[in-house]
N, C-alpha and C positions, 0 to 999 in steps of 0.2 A: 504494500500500500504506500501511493505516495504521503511525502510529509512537505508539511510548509513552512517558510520562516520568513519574518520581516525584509523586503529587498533595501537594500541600501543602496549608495551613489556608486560602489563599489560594482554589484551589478549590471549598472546599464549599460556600459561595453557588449554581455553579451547581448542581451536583452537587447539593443539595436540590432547586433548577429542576426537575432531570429528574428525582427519584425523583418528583417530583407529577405530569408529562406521562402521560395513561391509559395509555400503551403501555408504560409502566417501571412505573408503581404495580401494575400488576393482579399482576406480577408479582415485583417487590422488597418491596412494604410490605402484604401482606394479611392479617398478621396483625400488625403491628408498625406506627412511623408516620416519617414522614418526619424529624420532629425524635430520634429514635433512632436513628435509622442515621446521620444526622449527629455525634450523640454520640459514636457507636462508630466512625464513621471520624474524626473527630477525636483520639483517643485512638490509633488505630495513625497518623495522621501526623506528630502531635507525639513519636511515640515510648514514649508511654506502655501503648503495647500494640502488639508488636513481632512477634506470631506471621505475620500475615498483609498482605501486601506492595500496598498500594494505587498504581494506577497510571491516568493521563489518558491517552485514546485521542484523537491529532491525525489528523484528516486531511485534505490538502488544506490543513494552517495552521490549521485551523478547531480546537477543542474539541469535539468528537462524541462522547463519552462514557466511561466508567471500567470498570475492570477488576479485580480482584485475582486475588491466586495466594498459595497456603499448603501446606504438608506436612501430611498428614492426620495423621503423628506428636505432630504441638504441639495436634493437638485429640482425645485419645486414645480418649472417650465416641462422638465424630462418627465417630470412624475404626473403631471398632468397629459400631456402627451401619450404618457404609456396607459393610462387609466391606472398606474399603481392604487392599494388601497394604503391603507393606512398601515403605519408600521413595515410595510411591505421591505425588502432589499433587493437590491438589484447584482447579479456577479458577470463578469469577463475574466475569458481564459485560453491561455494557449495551447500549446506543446510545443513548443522550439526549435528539440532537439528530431529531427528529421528522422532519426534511428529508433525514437519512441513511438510514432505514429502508427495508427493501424494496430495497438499492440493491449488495446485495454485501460492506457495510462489516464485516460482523458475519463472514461467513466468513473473511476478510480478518484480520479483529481475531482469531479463535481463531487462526491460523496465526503471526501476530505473538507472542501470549499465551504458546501452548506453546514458540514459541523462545527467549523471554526466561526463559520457565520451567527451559527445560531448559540455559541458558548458565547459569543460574544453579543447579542441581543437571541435570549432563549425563546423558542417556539417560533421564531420569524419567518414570514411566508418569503415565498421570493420570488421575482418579475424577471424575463429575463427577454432577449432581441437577440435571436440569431438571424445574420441572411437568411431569408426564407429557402436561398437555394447551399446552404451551406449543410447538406444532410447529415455530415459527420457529427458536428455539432448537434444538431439537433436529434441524433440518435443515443449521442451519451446524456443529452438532457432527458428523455423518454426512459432510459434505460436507468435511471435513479429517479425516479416516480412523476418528473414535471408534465402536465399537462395543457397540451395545446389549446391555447383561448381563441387566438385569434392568425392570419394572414392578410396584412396588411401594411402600408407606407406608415413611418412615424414622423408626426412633426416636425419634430426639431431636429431629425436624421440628414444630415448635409443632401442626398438623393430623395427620390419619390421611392428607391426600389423597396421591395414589399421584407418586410419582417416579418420572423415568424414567434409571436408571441408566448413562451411559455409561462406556465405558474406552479409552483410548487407550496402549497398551500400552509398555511399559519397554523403549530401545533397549539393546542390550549395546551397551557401550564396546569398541571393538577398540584394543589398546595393541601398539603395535610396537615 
């Protein structure tokens, strides 16, 4: 099972690597560039943009790829946009390394993702935007319980092209 840990400034060397690998760009930088998203995850690692929780996927020891996790509340415009409900969280996530794909890691990595998600706000549902034509993704989201709400354009998404909306629904807390 993969594990995860805080990405630092140390990282984003590779972590630009892989947003250039064609299996990450087609899908992370197609309307934006690799030296941008390095911008913007430099600024939430150093702290200077603190909404959304950047984190390294190890596994096996190795660096295999990145992940985050946010409350659709700290993005109110996105949160409206995606119909988020309340409390809802939103996650993004890669695999990187080119020699991990196709191999399981990705379904593995959601199940890691929503637990750290939810240790860190407990029972949280989650919203999540893959391409609607990215089936990889959205078969490791299927394959750990999320369910398809919707197919369609998102507002504030830079294109019109269609998203494929999943939700992985909010556990009630039982307090005894």
């Amino acid at each position: 099972m993969p594990s995860l840990r805080p990405m630092t400034e140390e990282d984003l060397p590779t972590v630009d690597a892989w947003l250039r690998q064609p299996h990450v760009s087609r899908w992370w930088t197609p309307d934006t560039t690799p030296e941008a998203q390095i911008s913007l995850y430099r600024r939430r690692v150093t702290g200077q943009e603190q909404r959304t929780h950047m984190l390294v996927v190890i596994d096996d020891e190795i660096e295999v790829g990145w992940c985050q996790w946010y409350r659709w509340a700290d993005y109110p415009a996105d949160a409206l946009a995606m119909e988020a409900a309340d409390g809802e969280a939103g996650i993004d996530y890669a695999i990187g390394a080119p020699t991990r794909i196709g191999r399981g890691v990705g379904t593995q990595l959601i199940a890691v993702l929503v637990a750290e998600l939810r240790r860190q706000h407990p029972g949280a549902g989650v919203l999540v935007d893959p391409d609607a034509t990215n089936l990889a993704s959205r078969r490791v989201l299927e394959k750990n319980g999320f369910l398809l709400v919707a197919v369609r354009p998102v507002a504030t998404d830079p294109t019109d092209a269609p998203k494929a909306l999943y939700r992985l629904p909010a556990i009630a807390s039982s307090h005894s």
